[in-house]
C-alpha positions in Angstrom: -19.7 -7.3 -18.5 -17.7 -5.0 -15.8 -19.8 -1.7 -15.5 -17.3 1.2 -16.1 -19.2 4.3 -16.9 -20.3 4.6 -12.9 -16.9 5.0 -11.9 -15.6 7.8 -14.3 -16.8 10.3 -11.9 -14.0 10.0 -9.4 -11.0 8.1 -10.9 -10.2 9.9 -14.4 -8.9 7.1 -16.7 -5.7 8.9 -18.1 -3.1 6.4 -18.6 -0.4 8.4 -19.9 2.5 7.8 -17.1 3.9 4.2 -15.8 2.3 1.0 -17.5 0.1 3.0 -20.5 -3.5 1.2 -20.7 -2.8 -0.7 -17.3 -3.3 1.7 -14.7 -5.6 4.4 -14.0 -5.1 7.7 -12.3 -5.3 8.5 -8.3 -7.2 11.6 -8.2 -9.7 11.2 -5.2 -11.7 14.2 -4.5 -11.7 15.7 -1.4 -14.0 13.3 1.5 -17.2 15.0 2.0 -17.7 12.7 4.6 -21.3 11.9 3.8 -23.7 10.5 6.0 -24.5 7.5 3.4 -21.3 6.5 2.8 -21.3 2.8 2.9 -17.9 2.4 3.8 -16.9 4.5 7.1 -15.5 3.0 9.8 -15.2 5.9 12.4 -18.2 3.5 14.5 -15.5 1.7 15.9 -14.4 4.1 17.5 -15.7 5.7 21.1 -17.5 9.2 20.6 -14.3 10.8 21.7 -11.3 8.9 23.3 -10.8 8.0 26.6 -14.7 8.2 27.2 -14.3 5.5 29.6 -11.5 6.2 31.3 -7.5 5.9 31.0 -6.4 3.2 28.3 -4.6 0.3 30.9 -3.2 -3.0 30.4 -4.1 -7.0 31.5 -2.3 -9.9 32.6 -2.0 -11.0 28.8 -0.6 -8.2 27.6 -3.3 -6.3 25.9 -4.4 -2.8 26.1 -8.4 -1.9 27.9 -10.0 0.7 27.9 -11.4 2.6 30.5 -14.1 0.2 30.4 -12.3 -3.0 29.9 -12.9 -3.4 26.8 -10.4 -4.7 24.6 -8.4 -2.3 22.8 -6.2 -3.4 19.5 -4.8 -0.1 17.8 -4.4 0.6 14.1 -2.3 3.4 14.5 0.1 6.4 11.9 3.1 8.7 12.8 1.4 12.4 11.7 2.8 15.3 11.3 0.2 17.1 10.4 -0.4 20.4 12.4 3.3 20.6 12.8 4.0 23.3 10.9 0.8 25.9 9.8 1.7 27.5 6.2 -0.7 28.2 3.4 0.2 24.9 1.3 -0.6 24.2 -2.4 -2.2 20.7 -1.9 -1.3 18.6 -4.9 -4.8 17.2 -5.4 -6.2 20.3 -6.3 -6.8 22.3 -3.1 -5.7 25.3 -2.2 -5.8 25.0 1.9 -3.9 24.4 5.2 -3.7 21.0 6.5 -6.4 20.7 8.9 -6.1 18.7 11.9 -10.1 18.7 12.2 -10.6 16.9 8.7 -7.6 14.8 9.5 -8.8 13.3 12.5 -11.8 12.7 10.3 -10.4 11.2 7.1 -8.0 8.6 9.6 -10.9 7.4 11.7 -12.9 6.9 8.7 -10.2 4.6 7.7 -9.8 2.9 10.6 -7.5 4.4 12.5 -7.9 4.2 16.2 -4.6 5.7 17.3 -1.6 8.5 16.2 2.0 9.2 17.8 2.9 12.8 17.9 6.5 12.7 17.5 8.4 16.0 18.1 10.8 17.5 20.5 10.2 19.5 23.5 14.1 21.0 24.1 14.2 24.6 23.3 14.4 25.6 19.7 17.7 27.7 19.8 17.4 28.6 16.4 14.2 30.8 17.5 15.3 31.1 21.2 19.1 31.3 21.6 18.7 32.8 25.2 16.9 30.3 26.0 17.2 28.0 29.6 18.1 24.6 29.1 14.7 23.9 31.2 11.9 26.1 28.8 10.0 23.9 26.9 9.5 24.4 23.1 6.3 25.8 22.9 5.4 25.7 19.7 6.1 21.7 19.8 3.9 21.9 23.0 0.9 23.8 21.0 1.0 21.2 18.2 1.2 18.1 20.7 -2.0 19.6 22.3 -4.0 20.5 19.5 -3.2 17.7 17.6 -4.7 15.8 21.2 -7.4 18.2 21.1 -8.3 17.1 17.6 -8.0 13.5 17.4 -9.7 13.0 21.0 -13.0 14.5 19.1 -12.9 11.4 16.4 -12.4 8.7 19.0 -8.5 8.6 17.9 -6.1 8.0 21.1 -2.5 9.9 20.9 0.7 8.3 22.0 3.2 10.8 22.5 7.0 11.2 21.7 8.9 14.0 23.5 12.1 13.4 23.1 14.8 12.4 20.5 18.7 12.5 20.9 18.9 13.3 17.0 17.9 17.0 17.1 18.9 17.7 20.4 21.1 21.0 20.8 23.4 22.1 24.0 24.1 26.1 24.1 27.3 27.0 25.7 25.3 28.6 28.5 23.9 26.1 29.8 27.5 24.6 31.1 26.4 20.7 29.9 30.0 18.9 30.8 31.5 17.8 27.1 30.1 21.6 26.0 27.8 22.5 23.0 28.7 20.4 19.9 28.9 17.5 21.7 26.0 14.5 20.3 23.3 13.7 23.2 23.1 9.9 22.5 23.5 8.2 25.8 23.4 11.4 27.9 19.4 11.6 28.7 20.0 7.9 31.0 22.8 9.5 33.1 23.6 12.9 32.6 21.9 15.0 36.1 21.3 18.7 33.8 19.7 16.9 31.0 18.0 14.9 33.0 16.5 17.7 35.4 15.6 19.7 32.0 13.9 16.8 30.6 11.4 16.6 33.8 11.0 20.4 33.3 10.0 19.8 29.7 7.6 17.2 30.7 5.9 18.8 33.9 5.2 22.5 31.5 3.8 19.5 28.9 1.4 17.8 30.6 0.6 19.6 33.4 -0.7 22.8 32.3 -4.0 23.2 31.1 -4.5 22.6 27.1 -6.3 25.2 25.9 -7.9 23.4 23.0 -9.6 21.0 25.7 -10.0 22.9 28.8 -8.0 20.3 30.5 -4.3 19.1 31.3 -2.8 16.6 29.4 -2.4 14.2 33.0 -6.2 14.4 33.1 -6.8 13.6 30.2 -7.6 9.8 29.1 -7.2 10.5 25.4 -3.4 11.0 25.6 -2.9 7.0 26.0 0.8 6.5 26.3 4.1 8.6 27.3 6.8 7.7 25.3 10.1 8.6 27.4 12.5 8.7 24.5 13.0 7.5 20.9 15.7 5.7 19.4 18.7 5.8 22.1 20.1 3.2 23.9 23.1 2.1 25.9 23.9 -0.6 24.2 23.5 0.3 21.0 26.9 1.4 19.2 26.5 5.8 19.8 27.5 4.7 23.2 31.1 4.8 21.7 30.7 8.2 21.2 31.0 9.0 24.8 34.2 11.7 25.2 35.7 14.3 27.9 33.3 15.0 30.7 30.3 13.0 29.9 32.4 9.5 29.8 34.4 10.1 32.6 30.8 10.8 34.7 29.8 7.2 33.6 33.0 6.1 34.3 32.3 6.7 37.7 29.4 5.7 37.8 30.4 2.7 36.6 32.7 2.2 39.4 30.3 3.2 42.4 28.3 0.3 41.2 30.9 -2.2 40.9 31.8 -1.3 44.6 28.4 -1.9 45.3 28.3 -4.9 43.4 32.1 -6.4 44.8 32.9 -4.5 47.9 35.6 -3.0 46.7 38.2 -1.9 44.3 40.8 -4.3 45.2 37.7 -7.2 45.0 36.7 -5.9 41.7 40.0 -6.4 40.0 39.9 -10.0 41.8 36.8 -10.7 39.8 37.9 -8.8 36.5 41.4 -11.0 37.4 43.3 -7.7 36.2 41.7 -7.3 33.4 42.5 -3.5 32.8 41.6 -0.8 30.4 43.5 2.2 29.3 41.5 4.7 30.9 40.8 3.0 34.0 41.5 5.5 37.0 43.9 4.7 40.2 42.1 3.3 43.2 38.9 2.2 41.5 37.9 5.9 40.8 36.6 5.4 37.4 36.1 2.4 35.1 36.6 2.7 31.2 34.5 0.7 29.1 35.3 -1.8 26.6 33.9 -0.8 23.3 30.7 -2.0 22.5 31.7 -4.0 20.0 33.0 -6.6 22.4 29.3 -7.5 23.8 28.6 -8.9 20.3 31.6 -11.2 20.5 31.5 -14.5 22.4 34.0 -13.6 25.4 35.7 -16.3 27.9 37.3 -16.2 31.2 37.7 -13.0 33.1 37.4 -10.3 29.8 33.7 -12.5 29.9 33.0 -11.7 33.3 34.0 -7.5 32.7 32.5 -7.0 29.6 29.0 -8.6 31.2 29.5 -6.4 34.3 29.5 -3.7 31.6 26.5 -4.7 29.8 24.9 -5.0 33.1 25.5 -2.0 34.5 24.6 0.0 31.0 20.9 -1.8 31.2 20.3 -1.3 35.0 21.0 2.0 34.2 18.7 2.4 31.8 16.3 0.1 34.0 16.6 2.6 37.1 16.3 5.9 34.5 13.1 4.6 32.9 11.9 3.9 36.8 12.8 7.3 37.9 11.0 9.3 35.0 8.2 6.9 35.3 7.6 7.3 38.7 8.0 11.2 37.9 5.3 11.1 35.7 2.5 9.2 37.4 3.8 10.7 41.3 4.8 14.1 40.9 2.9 14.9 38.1 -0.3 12.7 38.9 -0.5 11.2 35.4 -2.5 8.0 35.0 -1.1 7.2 31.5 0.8 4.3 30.6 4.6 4.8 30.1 6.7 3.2 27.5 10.4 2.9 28.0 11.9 3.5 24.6 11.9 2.1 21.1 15.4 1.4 19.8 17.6 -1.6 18.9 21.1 -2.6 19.9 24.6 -3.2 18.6 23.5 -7.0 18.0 19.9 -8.5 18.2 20.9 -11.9 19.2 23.2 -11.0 22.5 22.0 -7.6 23.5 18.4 -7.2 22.7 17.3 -9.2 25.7 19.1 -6.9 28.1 17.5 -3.8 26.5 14.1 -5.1 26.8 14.5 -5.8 30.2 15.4 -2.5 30.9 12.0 -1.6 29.9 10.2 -3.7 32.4 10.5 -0.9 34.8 7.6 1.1 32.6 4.5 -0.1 31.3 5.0 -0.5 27.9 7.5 -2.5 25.6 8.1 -0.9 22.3 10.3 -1.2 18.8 10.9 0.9 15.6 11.5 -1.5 12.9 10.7 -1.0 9.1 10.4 -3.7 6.3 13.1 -2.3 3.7 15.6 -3.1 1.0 18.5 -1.5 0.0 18.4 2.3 -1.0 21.5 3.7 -2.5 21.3 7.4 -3.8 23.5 10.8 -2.5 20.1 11.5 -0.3 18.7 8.2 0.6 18.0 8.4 3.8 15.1 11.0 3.1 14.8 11.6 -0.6 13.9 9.3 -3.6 15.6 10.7 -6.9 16.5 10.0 -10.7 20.0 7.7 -10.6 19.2 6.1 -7.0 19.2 2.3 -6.8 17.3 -0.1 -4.7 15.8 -3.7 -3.9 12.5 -4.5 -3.4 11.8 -7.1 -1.4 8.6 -8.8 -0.4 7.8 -10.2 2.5 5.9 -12.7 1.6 9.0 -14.1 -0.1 11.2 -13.1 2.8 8.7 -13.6 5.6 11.7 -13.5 8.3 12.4 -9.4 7.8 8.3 -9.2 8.7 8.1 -6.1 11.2 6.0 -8.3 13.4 8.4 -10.9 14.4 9.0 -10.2 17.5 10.2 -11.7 20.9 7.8 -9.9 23.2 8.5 -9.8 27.0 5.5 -12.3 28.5 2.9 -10.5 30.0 3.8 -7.5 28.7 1.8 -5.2 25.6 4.3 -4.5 22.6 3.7 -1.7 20.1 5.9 -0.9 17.4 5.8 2.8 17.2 7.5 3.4 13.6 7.0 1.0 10.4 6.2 0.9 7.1 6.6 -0.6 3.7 9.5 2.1 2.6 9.4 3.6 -0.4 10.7 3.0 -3.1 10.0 -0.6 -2.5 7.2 -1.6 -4.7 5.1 -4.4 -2.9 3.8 -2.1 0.1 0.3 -3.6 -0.9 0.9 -6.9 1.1 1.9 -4.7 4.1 -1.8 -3.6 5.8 -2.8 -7.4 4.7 0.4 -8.9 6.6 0.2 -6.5 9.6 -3.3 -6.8 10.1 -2.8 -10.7 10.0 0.0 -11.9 11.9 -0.5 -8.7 14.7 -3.9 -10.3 15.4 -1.6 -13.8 15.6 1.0 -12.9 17.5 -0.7 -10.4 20.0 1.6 -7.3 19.0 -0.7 -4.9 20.3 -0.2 -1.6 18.4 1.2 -0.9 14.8 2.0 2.8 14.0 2.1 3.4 10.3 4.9 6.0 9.4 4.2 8.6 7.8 2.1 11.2 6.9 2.4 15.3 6.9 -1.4 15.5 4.9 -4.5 15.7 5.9 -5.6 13.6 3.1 -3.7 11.8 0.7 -0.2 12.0 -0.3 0.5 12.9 -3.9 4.3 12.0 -5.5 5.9 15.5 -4.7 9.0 16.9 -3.8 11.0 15.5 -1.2 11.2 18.8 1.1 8.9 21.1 -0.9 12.7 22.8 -2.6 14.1 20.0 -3.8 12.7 19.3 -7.6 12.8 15.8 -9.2 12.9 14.4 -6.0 10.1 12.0 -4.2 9.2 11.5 -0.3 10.7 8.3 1.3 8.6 8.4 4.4 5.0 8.3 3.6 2.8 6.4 3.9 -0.5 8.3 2.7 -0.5 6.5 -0.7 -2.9 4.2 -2.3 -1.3 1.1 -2.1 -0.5 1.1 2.0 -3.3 3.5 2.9 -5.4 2.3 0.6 -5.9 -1.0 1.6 -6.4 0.3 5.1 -10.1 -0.2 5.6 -10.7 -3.9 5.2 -7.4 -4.6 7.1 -8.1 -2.3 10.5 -12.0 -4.0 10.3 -10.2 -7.1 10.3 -7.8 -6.6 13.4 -9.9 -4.4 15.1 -13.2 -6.6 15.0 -10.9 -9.2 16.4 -12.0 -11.8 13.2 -8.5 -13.4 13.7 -7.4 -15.1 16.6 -4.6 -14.8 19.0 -2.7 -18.3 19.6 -1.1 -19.2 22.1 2.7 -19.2 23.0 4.8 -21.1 20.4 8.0 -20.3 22.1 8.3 -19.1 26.3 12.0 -18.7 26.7 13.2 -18.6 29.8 16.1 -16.7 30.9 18.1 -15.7 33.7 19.9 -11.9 33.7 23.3 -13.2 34.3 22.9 -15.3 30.9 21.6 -12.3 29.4 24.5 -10.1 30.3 27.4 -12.7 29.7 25.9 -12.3 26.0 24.9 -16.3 26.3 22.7 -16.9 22.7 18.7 -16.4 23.0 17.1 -19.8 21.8 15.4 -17.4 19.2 16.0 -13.7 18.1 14.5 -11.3 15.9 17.4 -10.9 13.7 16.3 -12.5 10.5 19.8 -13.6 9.7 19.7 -15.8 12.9 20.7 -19.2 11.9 19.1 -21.8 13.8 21.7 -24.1 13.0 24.4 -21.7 13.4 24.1 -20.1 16.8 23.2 -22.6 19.1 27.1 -23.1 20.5 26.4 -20.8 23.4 22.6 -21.3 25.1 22.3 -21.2 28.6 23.9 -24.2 29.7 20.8 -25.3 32.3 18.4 -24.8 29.4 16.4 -28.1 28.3 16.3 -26.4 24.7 19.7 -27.8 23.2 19.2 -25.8 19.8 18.4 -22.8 18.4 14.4 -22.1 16.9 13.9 -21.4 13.6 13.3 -17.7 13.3 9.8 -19.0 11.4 8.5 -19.2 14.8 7.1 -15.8 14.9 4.7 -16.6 11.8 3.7 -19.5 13.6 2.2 -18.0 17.0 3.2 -15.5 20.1 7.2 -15.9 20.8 7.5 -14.8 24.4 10.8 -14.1 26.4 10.6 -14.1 30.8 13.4 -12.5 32.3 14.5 -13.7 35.5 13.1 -16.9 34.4 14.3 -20.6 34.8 15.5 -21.8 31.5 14.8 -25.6 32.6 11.6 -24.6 32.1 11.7 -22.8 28.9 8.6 -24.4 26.4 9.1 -24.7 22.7 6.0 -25.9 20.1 6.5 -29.2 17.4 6.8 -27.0 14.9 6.5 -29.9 12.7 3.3 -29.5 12.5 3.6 -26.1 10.8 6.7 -25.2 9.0 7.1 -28.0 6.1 10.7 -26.5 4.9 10.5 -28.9 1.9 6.9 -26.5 0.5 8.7 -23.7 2.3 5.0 -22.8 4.0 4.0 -21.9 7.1 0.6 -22.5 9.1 -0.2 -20.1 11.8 -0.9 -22.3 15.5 -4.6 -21.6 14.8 -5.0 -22.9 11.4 -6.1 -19.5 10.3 -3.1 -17.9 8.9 -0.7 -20.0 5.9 2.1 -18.5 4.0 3.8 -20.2 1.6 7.2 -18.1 1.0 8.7 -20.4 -2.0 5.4 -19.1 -4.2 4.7 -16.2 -2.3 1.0 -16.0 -1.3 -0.3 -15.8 2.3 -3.7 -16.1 3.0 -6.3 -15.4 5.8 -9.1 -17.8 6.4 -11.8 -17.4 9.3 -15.6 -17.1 9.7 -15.7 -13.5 9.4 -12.7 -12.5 7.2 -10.5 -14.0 4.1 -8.1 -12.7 1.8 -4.9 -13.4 0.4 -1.9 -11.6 -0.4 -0.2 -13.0 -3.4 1.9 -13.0 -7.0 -0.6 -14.2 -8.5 1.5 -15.8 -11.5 2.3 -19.1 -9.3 -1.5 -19.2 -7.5 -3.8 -17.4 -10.0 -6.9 -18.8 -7.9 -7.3 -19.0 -3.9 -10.2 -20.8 -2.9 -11.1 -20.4 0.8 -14.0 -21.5 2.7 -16.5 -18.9 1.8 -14.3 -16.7 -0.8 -12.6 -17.2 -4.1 -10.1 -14.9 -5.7 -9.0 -15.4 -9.5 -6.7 -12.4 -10.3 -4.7 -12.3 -13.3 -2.4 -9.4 -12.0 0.8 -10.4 -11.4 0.8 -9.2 -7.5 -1.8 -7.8 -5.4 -4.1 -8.2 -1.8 -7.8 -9.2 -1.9 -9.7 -9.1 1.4 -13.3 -10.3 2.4 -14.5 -8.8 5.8 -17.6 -8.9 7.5 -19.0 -5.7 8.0 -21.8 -7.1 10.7 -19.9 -9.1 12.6 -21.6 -12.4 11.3 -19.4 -15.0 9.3 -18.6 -14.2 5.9 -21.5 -16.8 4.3 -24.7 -15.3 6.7 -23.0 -11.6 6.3 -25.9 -9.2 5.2 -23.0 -6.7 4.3 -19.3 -7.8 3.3 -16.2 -5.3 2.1 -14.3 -6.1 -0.6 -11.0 -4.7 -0.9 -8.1 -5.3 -3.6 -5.0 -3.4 -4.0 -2.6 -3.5 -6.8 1.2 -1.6 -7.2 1.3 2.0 -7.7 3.9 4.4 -9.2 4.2 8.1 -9.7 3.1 9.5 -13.4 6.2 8.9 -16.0 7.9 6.8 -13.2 10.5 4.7 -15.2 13.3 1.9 -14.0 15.6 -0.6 -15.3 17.3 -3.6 -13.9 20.9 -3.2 -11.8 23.7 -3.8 -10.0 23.8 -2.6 -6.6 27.3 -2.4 -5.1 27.7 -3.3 -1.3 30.2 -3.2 1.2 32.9 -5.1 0.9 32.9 -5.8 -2.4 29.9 -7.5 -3.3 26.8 -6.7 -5.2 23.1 -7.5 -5.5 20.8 -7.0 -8.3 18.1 -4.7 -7.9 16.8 -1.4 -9.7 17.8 2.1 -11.2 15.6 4.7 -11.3 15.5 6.9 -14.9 12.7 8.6 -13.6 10.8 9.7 -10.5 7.6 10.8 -12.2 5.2 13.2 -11.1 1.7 13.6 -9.8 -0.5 11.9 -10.3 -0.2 8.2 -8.1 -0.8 5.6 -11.5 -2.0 2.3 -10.1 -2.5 -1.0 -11.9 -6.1 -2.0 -13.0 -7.6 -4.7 -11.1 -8.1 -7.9 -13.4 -10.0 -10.0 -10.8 -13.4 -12.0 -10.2 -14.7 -12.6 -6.6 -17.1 -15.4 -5.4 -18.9 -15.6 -2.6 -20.8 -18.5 -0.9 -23.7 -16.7 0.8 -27.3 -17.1 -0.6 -28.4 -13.4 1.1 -26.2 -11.4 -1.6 -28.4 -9.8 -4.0 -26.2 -6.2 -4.7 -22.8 -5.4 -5.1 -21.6 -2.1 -5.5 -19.2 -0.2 -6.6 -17.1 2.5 -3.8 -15.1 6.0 -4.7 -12.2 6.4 -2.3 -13.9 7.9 -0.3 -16.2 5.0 0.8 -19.1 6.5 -1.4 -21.2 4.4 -3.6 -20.6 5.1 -6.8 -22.7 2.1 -9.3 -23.6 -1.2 -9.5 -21.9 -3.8 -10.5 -23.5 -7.0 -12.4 -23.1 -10.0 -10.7 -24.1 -13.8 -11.7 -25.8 -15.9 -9.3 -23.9 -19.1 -8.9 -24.9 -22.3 -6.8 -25.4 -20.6 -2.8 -23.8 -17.3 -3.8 -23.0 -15.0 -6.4 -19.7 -13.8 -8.5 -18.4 -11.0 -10.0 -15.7 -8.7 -11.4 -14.0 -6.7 -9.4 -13.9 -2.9 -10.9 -11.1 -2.0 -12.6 -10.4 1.4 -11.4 -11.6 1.1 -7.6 -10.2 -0.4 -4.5 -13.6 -1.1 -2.6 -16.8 -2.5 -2.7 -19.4 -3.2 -0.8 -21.6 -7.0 -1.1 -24.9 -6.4 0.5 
């Protein structure tokens, strides 16, 4: 019999919103952060970050830290300090979000790593006088106490200075292409901007912080410098190029073909007269194609210009990511690492190569790339509201949209500094499960969880705090993706999965990277193995593309300036079966099956699965069964002591169901897309209200290990909050899984 009266305390039973007697209420009281709280994983953590030193990389492509320890970061995008108004929490306090408590509640949870994200031009709403080269200061006091803060829970910052979205030109500051112009592009070349943003950066990091005593360059806590986020050459803003600014790359353009040809008249030679409108007399300026032409296969001598354009748009990216880096650790005597950028390119398969090698002259390689559907609504791109349709995919039955597929450059760490599950998909359960999984697989070394503005929790509320009937899109905080944090960051963090080896090492040369010859594999999950083969390097000894089920298979690596005689591809017979449409990870620990939709884990240390439950209703690994009778949901086993699961004097058990807002109501639709077709998907009637209503959980647990004697039950906040019966069974015991609780704790 499941023992309910224990849990009353902290999850009020009131089922009056989306599924009636199936759910129970998210109502988590504020963390007192007790010291008996059986379910805290701020030990992972150092005392404070960067007590060994600066974080640093190996030949493998992890991150160290300063002792050389390995470093695997569970990391979230936070906004929290931002902004510092008296705000009306939603969960029943009355206070301002703390940074202090924050720093507390994530590390608890396993977090080992935030991004500050903001933007250090001047805030001419505030400052219009202001020089193009003052910093925002009020952005500066949040990056540093937001440092301060996070350093004191053994939580390492990655910051983000700089985005072309919200940047602003005043008329005074005499940028060529004048004040309304749009900054994509102009960071890489533009001389003002570029002067500004060193300006920006030397006032950031190094002046004393007054919240540590110390400069940012000194200190080991701030563990990577994002140059920019979300621009690129190559991607299709650089169309938007006009007046001044174009004809500045224009001839820049056409220095560097000199330098590359000689001259003007042997340039044309090359290009074999292939001329553009805008092209200037005597080689003084070179217009560019528009970028739409790099995604085409191209032949004869239009082939050959449009790859001297793409090369010239990456090496200039290449030599601007150089220069600020070697800014940054010269003149400004930093010791952090430096990441590049983040962004993608007008097509995956052709250009992405070329922008990732234009990282290579930094530290760190980096992505932005969310798991979403489609969202249709008048404010979709930030707000969820009543009449907005949408699809909800799930990964596990479209595993090739996984964030974590990823070609990443050999040798080299890759972090994917924005992600989540985005709302109002509803499967965002499987997401800490998946990432936790097939990052520790794959090597991806960093995974920053996007977003949160709260110290705490996020309750469904407005969309902008003015905007009524309306939900956040971007957040994170919420029970079914933080939720199931704790067992998935012990998991990735302990290191209870293993990295394989390389499945795929593609070898490529830069000319076949710029004359937009096909990759062997991509990230696009609408490559077509099958499909786009016609145009691989012709010296490769891989004659076909790679199914993009690779990536769930083991590490998929890319070496620039590589050999692709030599490039080294896996039987992958041995683990993709297309005919079971499964997939079994290079080291036997990880298998999805995407025709039923279940994935599961299965090592010493930690097992779980990620299911709908309605085609596998029981999962029997080694040490662990689940039997659930929900429809969808991810269970999780993992070893709190670091011994395997069946010798374990203390295991976590964590399940997560679906959640929806109070009142939250839908009905089946027709989602028109461009062009004329349609998909079905989902109409939302209404968006609900506070508080989160999540599904019961209707599943037993058993576990082979004689030891276990006590299981009990956890609050939210990691507290123990009553015993649960269990029944002894032959080496190991089983029970039922509360029905209103996410944790608990087998001892």
């Amino acid at each position: 019999m499941l023992l309910l009266s224990c849990l009353l305390s902290f999850v009020p039973l009131t089922f009056q919103g989306w599924s009636g007697s199936d759910t129970w209420a998210f109502t988590p009281l504020e963390d007192d952060f007790k010291s008996d709280a059986k379910l805290d994983l701020r030990h992972l953590n150092e005392k404070t970050a960067g007590a060994s030193g600066f974080v640093t990389t190996d030949a493998d492509g992890n991150f160290r830290l300063g002792n050389g320890e390995l470093a695997r970061f569970w990391a979230v995008n936070t906004g929290v300090g931002r902004e510092k108004p008296f705000v009306a929490k939603p969960l029943g306090r009355q206070t301002e979000p703390d940074l202090a408590r924050h720093a507390r509640f994530l590390a608890k949870r396993g977090v080992n790593m935030v991004r500050f994200h903001g933007q250090l031009s001047p805030d001419l709403g505030k400052h219009p006088d202001a020089k193009i080269t003052d910093i925002n200061t009020d952005e500066r006091d949040w990056c540093w106490r937001l440092i301060a803060a996070m350093k004191k829970e053994g939580i390492y910052t990655t910051i983000s200075p700089y985005w072309m979205v919200p940047m602003k030109f005043s008329a005074s500051w005499k940028i060529p292409g004048g004040a309304n112009q749009s900054a994509a592009s102009l960071l890489f070349f533009d001389p003002n901007l570029k002067a500004a943003y060193k300006a920006w950066l030397k006032a950031l990091l190094t002046e004393k912080n007054p919240y540590t005593g110390v400069s940012l360059s000194s200190d080991p806590a701030l563990a990577i410098i994002e140059i920019q986020n979300e621009d690129s050459m190559l991607f299709w803003t650089i169309n938007s190029l006009q007046g001044e600014e174009k004809q500045l790359l224009e001839k820049q353009f056409a220095n560097w073909a000199v330098k590359k040809y000689g001259s003007a008249p042997k340039i044309q030679q090359a290009w074999s007269g292939q001329a553009l409108k805008d092209d200037k007399a005597n080689g003084a300026g070179f217009d560019f194609y528009n970028i739409w032409e790099a995604t085409q296969k191209q032949s004869g001598a239009k082939r050959i210009r449009v790859a001297d354009q793409v090369q010239f748009l990456t090496e200039t990216m290449r030599d601007f990511n150089r220069e600020i880096t070697e800014f940054i650790h010269k003149d400004l005597g930093c010791r952090q690492l430096v990441n590049a950028g983040n962004w993608r390119t007008a097509d995956p398969v052709r250009l992405n190569d070329a922008e990732r090698y234009s990282y290579t002259s930094t530290e760190v390689d980096a992505v932005n790339k969310y798991f979403d559907g489609v969202h249709k609504g008048p404010n979709s791109g930030w707000a969820i509201t009543a009449g907005d349709q949408f699809t909800s995919p799930s990964a596990l039955l479209d595993p090739k949209a996984l964030p974590t597929n990823l070609k990443q450059t050999l040798g080299r760490p890759m972090i994917i500094t924005e992600s989540s599950w985005v709302l109002p998909m509803e499967y965002a359960t499987e997401g800490p499960f998946l990432i936790s999984a097939y990052q520790s697989l794959t090597g991806v070394a960093g995974y920053y969880w996007f977003a949160t503005g709260d110290d705490e929790w996020t309750a469904p509320m407005s969309a902008n705090g003015y905007m009524p009937n309306s939900l956040q899109k971007w957040s994170m905080a919420t029970p079914d993706t933080m939720g199931t944090f704790p067992a998935a960051a012990l998991m990735y963090r302990s290191g209870y999965i293993k990295r394989g080896k390389p499945v795929v090492i593609e070898r490529r040369t830069l000319a076949d990277i710029y004359s937009g010859r096909t990759p062997i594999i991509a990230e696009e999950a609408s490559f077509d193995p099958n499909r786009d083969s016609g145009d691989i390097a012709i010296g490769s000894n891989i004659k076909a593309s790679v199914n993009p089920l690779a990536f769930l298979v083991g590490p998929v690596t890319v070496d620039f300036n590589g050999d692709p005689s030599k490039s080294f591809v896996s039987d992958f017979s041995k683990y993709i079966d297309l005919s079971s449409q499964s997939v079994q990870s290079v080291t036997g620990e990880v298998q999805l099956n995407y025709g039923k939709g279940f994935c599961t884990v299965d090592t010493p240390s930690a097992q779980g699965v990620a299911a709908f439950f309605g085609s596998k209703p029981m999962v029997r690994l080694s040490d662990v069964t689940f039997l659930s009778q929900n429809e969808y949901g991810a269970g999780m086993a993992v070893s709190m002591d670091h011994l395997p699961i069946k010798e374990s004097k203390q295991v976590l058990i964590q399940y997560g169901t679906r959640s929806r807002p109070t009142a939250w109501a839908q009905e089946p639709s027709s989602i028109p897309l461009d062009g004329g077709a349609s998909v079905k998907g989902t109409k939302i009637i209404n968006v609900g209200k506070a508080p989160w209503q999540v599904q019961k959980a209707k599943l037993d647990v058993i576990i082979k290990n004689p030891s276990l004697h006590r299981v009990t039950a956890l609050d939210m906040n990691g507290n123990a909050a009553g015993n649960i019966p269990i029944e002894k069974t032959n080496g190991g015991i089983r029970f039922k899984f509360p029905e209103t609780a996410m944790y608990v704790v087998a001892e």
